[in-house]
PDB file of N, CA, C and O in Angstrom, chain B, residues numbered from 101:
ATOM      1  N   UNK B 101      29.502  74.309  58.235  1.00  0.00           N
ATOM      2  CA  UNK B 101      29.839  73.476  57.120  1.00  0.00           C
ATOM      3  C   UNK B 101      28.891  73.788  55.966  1.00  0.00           C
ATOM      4  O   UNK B 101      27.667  73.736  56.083  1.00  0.00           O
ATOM      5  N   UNK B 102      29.597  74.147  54.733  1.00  0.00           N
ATOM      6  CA  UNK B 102      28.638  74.084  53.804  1.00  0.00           C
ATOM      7  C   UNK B 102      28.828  73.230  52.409  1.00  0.00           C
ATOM      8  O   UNK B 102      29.855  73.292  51.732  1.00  0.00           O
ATOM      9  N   UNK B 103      27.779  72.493  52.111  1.00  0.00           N
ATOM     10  CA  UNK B 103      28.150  71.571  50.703  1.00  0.00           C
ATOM     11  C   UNK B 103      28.773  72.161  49.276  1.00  0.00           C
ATOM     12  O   UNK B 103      28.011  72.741  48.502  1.00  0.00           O
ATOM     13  N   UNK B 104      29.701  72.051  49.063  1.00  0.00           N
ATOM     14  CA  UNK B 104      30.411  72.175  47.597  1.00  0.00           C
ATOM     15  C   UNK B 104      30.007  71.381  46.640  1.00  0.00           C
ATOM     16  O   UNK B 104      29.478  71.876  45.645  1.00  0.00           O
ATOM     17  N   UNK B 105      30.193  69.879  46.770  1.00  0.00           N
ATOM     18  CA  UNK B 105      29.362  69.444  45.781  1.00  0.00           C
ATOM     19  C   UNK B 105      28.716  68.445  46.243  1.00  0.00           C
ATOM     20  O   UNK B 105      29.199  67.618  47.016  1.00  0.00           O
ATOM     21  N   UNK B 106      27.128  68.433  45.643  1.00  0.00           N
ATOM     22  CA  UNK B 106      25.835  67.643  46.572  1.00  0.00           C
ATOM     23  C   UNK B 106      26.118  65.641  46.344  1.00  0.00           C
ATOM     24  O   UNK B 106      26.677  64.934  45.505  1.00  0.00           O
ATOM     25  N   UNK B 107      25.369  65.418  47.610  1.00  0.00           N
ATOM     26  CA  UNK B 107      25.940  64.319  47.429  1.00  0.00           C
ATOM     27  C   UNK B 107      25.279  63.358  46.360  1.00  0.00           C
ATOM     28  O   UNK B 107      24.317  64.015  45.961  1.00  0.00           O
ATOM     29  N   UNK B 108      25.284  62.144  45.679  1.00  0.00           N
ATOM     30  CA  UNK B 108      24.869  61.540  44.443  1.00  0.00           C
ATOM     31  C   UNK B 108      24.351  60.129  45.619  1.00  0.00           C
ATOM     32  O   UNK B 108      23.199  59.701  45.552  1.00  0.00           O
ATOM     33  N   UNK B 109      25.147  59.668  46.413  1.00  0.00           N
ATOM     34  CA  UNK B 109      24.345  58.727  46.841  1.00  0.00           C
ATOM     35  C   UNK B 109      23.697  58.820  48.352  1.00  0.00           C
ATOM     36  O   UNK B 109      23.825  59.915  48.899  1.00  0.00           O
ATOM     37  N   UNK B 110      23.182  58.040  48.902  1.00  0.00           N
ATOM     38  CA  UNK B 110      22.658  57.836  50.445  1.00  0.00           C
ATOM     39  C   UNK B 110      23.581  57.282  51.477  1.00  0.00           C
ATOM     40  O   UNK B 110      23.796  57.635  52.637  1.00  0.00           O
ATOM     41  N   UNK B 111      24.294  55.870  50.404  1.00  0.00           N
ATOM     42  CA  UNK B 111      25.115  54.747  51.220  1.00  0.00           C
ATOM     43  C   UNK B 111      25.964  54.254  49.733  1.00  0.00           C
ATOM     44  O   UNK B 111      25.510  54.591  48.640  1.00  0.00           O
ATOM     45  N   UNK B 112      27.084  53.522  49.838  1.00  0.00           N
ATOM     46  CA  UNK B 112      27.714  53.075  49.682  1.00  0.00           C
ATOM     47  C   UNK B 112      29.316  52.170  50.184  1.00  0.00           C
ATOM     48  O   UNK B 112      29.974  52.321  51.213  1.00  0.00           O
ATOM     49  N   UNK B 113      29.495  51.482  49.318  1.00  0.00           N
ATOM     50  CA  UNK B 113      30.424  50.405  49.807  1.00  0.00           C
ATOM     51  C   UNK B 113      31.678  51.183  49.102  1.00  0.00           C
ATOM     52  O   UNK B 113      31.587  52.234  48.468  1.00  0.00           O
ATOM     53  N   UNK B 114      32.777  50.489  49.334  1.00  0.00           N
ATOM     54  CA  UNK B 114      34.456  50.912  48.718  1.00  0.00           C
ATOM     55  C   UNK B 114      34.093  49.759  47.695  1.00  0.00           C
ATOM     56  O   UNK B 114      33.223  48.888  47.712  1.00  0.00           O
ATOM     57  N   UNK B 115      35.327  50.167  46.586  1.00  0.00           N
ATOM     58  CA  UNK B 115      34.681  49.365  45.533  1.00  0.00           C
ATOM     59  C   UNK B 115      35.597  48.354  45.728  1.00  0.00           C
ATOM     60  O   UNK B 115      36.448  48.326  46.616  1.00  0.00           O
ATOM     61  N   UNK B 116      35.340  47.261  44.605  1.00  0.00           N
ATOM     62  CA  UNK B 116      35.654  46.122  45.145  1.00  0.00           C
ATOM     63  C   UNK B 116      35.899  44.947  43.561  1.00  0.00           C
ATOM     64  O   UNK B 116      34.999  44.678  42.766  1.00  0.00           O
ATOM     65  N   UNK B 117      36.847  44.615  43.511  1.00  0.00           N
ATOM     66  CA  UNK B 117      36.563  43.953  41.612  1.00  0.00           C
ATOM     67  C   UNK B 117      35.986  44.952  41.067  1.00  0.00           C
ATOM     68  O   UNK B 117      34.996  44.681  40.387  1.00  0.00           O
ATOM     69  N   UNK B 118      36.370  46.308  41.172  1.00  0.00           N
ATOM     70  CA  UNK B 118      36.175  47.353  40.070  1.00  0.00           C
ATOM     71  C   UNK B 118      34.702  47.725  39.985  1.00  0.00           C
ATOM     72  O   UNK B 118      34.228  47.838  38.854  1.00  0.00           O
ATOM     73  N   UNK B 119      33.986  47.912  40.949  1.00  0.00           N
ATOM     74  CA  UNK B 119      32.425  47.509  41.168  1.00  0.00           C
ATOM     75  C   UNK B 119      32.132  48.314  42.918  1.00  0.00           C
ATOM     76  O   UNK B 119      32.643  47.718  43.865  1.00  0.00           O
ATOM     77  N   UNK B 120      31.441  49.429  43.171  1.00  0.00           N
ATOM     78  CA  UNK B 120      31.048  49.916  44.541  1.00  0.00           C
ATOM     79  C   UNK B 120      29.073  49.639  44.418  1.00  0.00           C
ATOM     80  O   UNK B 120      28.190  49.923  43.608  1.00  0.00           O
ATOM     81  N   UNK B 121      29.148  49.082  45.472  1.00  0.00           N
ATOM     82  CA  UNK B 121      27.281  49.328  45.409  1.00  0.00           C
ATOM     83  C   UNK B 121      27.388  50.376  46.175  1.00  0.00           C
ATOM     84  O   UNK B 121      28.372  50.631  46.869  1.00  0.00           O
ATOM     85  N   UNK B 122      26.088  51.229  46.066  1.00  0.00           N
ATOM     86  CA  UNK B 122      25.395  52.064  45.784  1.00  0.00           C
ATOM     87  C   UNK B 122      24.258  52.262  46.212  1.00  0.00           C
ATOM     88  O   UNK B 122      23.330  51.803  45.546  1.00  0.00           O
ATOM     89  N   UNK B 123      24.000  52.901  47.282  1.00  0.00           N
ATOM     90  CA  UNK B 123      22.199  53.086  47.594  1.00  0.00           C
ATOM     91  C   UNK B 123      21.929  54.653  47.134  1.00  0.00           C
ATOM     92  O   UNK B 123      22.733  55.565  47.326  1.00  0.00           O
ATOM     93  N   UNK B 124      20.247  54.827  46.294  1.00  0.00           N
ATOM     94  CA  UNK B 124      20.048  55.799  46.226  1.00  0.00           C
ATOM     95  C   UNK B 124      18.211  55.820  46.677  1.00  0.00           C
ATOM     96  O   UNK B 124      17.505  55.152  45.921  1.00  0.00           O
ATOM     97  N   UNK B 125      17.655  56.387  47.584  1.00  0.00           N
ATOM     98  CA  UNK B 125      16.768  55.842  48.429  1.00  0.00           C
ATOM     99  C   UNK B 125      16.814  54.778  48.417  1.00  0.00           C
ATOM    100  O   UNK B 125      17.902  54.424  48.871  1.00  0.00           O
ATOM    101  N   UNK B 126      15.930  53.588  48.002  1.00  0.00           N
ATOM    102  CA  UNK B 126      15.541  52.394  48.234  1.00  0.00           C
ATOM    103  C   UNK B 126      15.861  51.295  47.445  1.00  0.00           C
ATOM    104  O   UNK B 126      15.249  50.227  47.419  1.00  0.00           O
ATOM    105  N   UNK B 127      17.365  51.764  46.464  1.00  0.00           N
ATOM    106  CA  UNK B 127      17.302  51.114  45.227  1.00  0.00           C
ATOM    107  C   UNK B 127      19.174  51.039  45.390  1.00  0.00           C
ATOM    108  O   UNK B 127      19.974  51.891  45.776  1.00  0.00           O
ATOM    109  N   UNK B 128      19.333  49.873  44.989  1.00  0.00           N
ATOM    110  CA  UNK B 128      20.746  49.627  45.482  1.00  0.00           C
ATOM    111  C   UNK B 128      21.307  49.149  43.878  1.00  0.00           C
ATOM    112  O   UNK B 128      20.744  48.436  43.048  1.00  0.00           O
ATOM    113  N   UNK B 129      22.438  49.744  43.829  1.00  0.00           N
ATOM    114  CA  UNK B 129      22.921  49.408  41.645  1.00  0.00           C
ATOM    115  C   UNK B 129      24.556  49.071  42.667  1.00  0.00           C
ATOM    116  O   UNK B 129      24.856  49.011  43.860  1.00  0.00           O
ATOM    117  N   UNK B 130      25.139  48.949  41.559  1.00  0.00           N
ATOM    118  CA  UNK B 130      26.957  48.622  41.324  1.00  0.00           C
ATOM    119  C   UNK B 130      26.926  49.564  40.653  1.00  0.00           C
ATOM    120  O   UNK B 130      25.874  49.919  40.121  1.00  0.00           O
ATOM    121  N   UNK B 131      28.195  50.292  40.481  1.00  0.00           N
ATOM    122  CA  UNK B 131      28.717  51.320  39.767  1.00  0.00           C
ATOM    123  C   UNK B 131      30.112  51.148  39.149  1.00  0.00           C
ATOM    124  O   UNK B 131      30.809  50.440  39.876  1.00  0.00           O
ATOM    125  N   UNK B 132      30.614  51.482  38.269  1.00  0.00           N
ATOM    126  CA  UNK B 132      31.750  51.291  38.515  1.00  0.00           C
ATOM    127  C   UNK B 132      32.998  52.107  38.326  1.00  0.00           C
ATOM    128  O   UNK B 132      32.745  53.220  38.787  1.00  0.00           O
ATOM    129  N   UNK B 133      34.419  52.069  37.788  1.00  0.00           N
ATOM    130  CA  UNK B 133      35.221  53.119  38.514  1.00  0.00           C
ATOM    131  C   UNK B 133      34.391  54.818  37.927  1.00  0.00           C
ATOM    132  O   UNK B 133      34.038  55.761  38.635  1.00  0.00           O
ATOM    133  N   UNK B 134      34.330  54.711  36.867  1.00  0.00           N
ATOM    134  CA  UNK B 134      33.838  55.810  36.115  1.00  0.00           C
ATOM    135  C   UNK B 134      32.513  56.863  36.481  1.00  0.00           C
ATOM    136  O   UNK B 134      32.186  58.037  36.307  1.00  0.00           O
ATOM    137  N   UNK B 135      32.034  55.703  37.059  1.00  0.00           N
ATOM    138  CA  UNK B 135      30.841  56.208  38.164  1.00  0.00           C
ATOM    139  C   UNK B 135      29.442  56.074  37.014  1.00  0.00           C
ATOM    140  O   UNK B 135      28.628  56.996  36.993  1.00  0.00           O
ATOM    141  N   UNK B 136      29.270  54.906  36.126  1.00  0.00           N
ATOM    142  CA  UNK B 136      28.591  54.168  35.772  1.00  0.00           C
ATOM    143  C   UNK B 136      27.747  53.372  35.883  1.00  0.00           C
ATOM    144  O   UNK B 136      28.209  52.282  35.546  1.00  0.00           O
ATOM    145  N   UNK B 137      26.605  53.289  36.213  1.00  0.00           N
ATOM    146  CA  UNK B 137      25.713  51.820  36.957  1.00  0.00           C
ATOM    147  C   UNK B 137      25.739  50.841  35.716  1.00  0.00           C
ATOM    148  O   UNK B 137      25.440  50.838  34.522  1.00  0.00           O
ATOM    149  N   UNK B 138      26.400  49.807  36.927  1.00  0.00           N
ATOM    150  CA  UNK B 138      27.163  48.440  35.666  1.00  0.00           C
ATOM    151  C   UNK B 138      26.207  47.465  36.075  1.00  0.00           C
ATOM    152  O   UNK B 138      26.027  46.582  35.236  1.00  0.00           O
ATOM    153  N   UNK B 139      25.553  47.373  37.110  1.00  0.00           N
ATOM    154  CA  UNK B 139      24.703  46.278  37.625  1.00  0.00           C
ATOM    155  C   UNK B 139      23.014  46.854  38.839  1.00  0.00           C
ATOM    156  O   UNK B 139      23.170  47.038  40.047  1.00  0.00           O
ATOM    157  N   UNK B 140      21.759  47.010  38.219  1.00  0.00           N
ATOM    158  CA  UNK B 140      20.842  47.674  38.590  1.00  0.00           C
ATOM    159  C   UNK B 140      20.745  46.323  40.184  1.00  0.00           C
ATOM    160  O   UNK B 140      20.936  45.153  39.852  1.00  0.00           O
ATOM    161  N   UNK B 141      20.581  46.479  41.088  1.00  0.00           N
ATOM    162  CA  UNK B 141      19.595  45.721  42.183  1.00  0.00           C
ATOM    163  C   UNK B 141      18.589  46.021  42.509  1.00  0.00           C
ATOM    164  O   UNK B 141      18.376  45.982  43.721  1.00  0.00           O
ATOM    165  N   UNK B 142      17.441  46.482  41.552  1.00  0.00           N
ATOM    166  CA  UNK B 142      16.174  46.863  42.404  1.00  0.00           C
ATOM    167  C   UNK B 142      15.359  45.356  42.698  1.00  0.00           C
ATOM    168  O   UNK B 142      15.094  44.281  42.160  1.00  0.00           O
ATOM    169  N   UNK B 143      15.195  46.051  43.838  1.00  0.00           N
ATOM    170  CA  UNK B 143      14.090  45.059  44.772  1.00  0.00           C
ATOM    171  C   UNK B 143      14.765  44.315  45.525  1.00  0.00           C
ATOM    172  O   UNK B 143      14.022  43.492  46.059  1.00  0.00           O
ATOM    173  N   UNK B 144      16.383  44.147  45.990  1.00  0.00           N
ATOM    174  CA  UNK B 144      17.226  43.749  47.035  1.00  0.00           C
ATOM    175  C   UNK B 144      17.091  44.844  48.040  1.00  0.00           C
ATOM    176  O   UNK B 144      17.023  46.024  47.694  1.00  0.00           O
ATOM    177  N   UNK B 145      17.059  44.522  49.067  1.00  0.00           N
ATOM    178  CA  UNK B 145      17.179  44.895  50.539  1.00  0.00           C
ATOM    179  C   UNK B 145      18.452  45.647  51.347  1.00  0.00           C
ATOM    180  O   UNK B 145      18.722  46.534  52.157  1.00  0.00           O
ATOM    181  N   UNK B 146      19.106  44.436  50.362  1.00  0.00           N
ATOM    182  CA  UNK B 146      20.343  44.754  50.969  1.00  0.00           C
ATOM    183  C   UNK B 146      21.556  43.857  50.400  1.00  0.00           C
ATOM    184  O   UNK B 146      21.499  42.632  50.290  1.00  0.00           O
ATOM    185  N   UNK B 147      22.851  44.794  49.996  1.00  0.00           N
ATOM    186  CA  UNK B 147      23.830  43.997  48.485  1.00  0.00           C
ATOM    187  C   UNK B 147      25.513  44.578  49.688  1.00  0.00           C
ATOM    188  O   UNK B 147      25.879  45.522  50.387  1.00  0.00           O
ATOM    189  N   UNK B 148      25.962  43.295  49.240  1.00  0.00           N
ATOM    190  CA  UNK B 148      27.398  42.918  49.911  1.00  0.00           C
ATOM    191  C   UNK B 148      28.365  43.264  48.793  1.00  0.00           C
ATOM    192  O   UNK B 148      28.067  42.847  47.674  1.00  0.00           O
ATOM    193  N   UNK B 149      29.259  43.827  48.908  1.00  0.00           N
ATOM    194  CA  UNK B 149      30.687  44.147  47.952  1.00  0.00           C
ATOM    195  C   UNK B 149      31.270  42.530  47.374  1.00  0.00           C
ATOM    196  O   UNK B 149      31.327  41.436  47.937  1.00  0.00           O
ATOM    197  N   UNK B 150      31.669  43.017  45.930  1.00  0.00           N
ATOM    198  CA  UNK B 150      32.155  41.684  45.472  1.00  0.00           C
ATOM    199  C   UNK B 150      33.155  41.022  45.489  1.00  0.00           C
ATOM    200  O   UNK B 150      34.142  41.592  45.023  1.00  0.00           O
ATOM    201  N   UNK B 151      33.334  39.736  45.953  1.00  0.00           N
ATOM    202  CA  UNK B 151      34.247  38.858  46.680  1.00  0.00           C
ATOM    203  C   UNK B 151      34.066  37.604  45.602  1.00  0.00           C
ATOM    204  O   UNK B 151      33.040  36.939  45.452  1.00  0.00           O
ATOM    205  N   UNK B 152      35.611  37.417  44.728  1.00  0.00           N
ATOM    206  CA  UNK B 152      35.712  36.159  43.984  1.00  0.00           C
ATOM    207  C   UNK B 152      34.548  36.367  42.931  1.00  0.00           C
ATOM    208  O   UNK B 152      33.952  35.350  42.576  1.00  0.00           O
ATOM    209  N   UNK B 153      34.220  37.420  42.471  1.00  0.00           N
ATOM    210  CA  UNK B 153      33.779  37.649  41.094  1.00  0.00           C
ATOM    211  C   UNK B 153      32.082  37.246  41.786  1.00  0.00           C
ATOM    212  O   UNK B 153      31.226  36.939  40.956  1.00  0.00           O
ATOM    213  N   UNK B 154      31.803  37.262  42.840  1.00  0.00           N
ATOM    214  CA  UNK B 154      30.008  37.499  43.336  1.00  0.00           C
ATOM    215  C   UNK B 154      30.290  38.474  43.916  1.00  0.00           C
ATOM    216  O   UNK B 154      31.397  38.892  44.256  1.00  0.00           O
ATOM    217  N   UNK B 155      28.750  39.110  44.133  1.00  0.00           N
ATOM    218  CA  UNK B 155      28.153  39.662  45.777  1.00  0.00           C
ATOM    219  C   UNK B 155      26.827  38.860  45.523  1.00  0.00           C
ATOM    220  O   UNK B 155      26.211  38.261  44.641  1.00  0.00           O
ATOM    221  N   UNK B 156      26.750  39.371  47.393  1.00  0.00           N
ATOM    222  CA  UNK B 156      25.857  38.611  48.243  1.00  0.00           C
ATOM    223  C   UNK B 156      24.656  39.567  48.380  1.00  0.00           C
ATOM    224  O   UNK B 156      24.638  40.550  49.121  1.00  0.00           O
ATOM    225  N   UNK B 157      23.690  39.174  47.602  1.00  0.00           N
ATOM    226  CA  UNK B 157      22.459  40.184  48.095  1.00  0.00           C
ATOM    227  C   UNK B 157      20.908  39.086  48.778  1.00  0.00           C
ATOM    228  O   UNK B 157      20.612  37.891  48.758  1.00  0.00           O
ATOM    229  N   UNK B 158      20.302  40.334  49.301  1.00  0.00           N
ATOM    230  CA  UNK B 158      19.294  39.915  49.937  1.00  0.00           C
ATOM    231  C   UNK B 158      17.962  40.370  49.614  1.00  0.00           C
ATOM    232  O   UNK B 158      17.945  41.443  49.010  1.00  0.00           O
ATOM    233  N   UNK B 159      16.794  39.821  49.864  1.00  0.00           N
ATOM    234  CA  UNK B 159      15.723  39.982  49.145  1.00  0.00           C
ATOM    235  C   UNK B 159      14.547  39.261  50.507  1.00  0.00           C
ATOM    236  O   UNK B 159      14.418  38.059  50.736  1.00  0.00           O
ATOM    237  N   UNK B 160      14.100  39.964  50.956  1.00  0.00           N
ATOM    238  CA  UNK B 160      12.975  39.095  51.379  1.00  0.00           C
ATOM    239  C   UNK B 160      13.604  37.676  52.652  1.00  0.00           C
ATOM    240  O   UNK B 160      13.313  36.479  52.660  1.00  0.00           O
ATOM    241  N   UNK B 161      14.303  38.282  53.363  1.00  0.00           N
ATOM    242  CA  UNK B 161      14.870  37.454  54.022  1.00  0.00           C
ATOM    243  C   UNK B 161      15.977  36.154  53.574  1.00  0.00           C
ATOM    244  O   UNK B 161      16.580  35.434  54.370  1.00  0.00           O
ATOM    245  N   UNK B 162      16.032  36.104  52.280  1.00  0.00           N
ATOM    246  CA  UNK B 162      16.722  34.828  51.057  1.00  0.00           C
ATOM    247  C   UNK B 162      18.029  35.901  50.678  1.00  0.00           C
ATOM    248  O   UNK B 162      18.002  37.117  50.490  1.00  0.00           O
ATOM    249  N   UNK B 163      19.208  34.903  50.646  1.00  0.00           N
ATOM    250  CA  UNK B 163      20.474  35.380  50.143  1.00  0.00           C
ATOM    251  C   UNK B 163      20.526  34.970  48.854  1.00  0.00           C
ATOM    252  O   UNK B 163      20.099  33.829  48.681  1.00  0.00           O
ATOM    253  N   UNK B 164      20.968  35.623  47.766  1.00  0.00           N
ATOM    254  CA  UNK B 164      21.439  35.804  46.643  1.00  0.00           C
ATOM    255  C   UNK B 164      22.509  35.803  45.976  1.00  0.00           C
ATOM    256  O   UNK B 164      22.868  36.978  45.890  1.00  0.00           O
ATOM    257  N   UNK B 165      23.573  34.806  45.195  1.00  0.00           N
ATOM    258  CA  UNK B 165      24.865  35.112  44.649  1.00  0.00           C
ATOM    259  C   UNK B 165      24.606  35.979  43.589  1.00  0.00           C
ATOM    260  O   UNK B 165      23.485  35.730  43.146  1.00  0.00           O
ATOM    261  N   UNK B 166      25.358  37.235  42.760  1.00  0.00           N
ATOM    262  CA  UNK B 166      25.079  37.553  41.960  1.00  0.00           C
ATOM    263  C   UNK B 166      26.311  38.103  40.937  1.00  0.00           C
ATOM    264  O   UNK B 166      27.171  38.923  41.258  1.00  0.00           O
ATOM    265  N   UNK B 167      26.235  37.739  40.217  1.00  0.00           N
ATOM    266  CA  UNK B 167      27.730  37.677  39.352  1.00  0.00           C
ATOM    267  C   UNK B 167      27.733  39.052  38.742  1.00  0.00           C
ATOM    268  O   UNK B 167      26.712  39.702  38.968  1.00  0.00           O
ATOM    269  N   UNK B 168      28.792  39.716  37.915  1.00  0.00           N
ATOM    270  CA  UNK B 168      28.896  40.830  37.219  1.00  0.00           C
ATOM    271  C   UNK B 168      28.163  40.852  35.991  1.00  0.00           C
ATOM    272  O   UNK B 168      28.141  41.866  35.294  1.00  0.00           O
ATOM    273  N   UNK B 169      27.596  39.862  35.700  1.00  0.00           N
ATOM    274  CA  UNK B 169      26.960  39.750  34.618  1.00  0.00           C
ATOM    275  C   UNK B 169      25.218  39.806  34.769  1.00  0.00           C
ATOM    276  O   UNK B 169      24.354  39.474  33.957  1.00  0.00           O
ATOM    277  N   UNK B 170      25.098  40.395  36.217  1.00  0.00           N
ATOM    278  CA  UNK B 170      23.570  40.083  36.379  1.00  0.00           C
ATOM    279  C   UNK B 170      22.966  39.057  37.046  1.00  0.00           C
ATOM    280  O   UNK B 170      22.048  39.120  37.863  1.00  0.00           O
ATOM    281  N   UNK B 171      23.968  37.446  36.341  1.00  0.00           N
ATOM    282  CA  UNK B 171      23.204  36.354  36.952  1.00  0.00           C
ATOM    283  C   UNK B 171      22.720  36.159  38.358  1.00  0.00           C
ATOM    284  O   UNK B 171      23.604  36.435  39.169  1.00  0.00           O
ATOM    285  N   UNK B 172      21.533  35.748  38.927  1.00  0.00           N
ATOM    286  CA  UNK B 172      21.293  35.507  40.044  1.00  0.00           C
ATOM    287  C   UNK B 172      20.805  34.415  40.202  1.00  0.00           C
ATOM    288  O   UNK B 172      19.842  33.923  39.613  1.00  0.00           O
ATOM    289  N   UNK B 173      22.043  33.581  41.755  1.00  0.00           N
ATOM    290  CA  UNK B 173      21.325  32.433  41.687  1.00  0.00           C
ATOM    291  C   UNK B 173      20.935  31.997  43.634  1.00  0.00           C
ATOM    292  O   UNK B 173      21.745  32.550  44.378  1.00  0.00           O
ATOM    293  N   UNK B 174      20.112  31.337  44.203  1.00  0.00           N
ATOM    294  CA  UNK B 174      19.652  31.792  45.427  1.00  0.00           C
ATOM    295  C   UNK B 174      20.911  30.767  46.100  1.00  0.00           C
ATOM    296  O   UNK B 174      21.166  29.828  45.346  1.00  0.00           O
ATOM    297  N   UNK B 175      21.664  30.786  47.271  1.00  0.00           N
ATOM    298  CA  UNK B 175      22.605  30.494  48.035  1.00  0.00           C
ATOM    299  C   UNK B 175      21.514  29.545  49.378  1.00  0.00           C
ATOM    300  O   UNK B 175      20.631  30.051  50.071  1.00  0.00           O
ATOM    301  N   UNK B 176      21.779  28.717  49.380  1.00  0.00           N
ATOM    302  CA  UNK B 176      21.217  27.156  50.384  1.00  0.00           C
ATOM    303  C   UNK B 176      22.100  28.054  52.175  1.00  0.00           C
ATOM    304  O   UNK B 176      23.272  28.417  52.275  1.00  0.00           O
ATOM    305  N   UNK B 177      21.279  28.122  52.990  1.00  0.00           N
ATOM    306  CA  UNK B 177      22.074  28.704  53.995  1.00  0.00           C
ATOM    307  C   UNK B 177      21.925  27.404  55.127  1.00  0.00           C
ATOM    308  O   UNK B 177      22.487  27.470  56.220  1.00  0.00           O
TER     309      UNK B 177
END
C-alpha cells in the first residue's frame, strides 16, 4: 500500500449539522463541509458530533454543551 494523498487528520467524526470534529495530535477543532476550522476545541479531551445544534465535549473529567457559535456552557450530570 502506498499513500497518494497524506492524511490531514489523526481522528475524526462524520459530519453532522454541517460540522465534523477533528483531531490533529492533541487538539480537537470542527471543520466544516469545505474543510474549514469553524470551531477551535483546544484543551478538550474529548468532543462528541453535533446533535440539536450542540456537541458534547469534555475537559478534565466535566462535560461541556457547546454551540456553533463557540458558546460553552458546563452540563449538571
Amino acid at each position: 500500500m502506498r499513500i497518494v494523498i497524506p492524511p490531514v487528520y489523526d481522528a475524526g467524526f462524520d459530519f453532522t449539522e454541517g460540522l465534523a470534529a477533528v483531531l490533529t495530535g492533541r487538539r480537537w477543532a470542527f471543520v466544516d463541509t469545505a474543510g474549514r476550522e469553524a470551531l477551535c476545541m483546544e484543551g478538550f479531551d474529548a468532543v462528541k458530533p453535533f446533535r440539536n445544534g450542540c456537541a458534547v465535549a469534555e475537559r478534565n473529567g466535566c462535560r461541556y454543551a457547546v454551540d456553533r457559535r463557540g458558546r460553552v456552557r458546563k452540563l449538571d450530570i
